[in-house]
C-alpha positions as CSV (number, residue, x, y, z in Angstrom):
1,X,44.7,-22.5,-146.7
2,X,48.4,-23.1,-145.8
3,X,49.4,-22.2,-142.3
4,X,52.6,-20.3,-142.2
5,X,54.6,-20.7,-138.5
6,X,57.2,-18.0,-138.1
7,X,59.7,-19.6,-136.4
8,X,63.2,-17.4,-135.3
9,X,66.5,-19.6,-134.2
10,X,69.1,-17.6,-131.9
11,X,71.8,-19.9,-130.8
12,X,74.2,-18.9,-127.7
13,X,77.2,-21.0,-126.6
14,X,77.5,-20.9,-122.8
15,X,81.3,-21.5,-121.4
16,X,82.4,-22.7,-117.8
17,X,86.2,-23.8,-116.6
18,X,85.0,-26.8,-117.6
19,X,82.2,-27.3,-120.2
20,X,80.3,-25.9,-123.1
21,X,77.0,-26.7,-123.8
22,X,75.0,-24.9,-126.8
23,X,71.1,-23.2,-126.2
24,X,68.5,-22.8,-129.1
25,X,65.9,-20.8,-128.7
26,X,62.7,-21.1,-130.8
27,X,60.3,-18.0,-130.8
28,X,56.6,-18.3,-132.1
29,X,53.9,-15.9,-132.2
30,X,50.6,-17.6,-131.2
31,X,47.0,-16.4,-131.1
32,X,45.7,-12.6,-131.3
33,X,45.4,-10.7,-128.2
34,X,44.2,-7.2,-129.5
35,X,41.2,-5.8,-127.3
36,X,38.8,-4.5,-130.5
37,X,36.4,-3.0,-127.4
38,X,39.2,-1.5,-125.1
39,X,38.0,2.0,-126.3
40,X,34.3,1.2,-124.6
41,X,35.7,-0.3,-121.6
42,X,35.0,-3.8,-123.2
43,X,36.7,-6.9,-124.2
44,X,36.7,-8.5,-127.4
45,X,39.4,-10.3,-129.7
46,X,38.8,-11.4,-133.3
47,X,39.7,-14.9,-132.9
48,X,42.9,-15.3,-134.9
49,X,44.5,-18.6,-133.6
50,X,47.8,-17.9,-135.3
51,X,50.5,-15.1,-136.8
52,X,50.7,-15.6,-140.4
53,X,53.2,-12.7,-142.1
54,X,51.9,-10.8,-144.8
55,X,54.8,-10.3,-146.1
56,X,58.9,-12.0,-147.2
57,X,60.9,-12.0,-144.1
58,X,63.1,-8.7,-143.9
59,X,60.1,-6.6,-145.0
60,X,57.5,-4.3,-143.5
61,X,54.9,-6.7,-144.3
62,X,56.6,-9.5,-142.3
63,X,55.3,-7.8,-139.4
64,X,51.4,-7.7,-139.9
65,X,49.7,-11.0,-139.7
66,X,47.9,-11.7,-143.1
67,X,44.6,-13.4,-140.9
68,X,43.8,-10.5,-138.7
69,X,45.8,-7.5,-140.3
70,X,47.1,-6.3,-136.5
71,X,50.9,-6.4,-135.6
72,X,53.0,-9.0,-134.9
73,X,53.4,-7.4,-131.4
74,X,49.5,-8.1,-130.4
75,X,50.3,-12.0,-131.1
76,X,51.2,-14.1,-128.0
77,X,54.9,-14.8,-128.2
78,X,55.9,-18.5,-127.5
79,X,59.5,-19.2,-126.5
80,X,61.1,-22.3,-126.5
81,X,64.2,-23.1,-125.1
82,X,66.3,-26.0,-126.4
C-alpha cells in the first residue's frame, strides 16, 4: 500500500529596519486520536498511524482519511517550522 503524506506549505516574509528573513511552515496530520469508547466513559482508538486523504486535494473527500474513515480534524497535526 502507498502511503500518502499530506503536506501544506504557507510561506511568510518577516521585515525589520534592517533585515528580511523568509519562514516555511510544514503542516502534517499524524496518527488518529478519535475516542471510539468516549460514549461509555472508555478509551479506545483504532490504531491509524497516519492521515491518508480519500480524496484530490480541493474536495470533500480530501478531508476524511481513507485508513480510518474519521476527519482530518481527529488526526494529530504536526507543524514544522522552517
Amino acid at each position: 500500500m502507498k502511503k500518502v503524506v499530506l503536506v501544506s506549505r504557507e510561506e511568510s516574509s518577516r521585515s525589520s529596519n534592517t533585515s528580511s528573513s523568509s519562514v516555511t511552515t510544514s503542516t502534517r496530520y499524524a496518527e488518529c486520536q478519535k475516542n471510539h469508547a468516549a460514549s461509555t466513559g472508555g478509551h479506545n482508538v483504532d490504531g491509524c498511524t497516519e492521515f491518508r486523504p480519500g480524496g484530490v486535494e480541493g474536495s470533500s473527500l480530501a478531508l476524511t482519511c481513507a485508513n480510518c474513515g474519521c476527519h482530518r480534524n481527529f488526526h494529530r497535526k504536526v507543524v514544522e517550522n522552517r
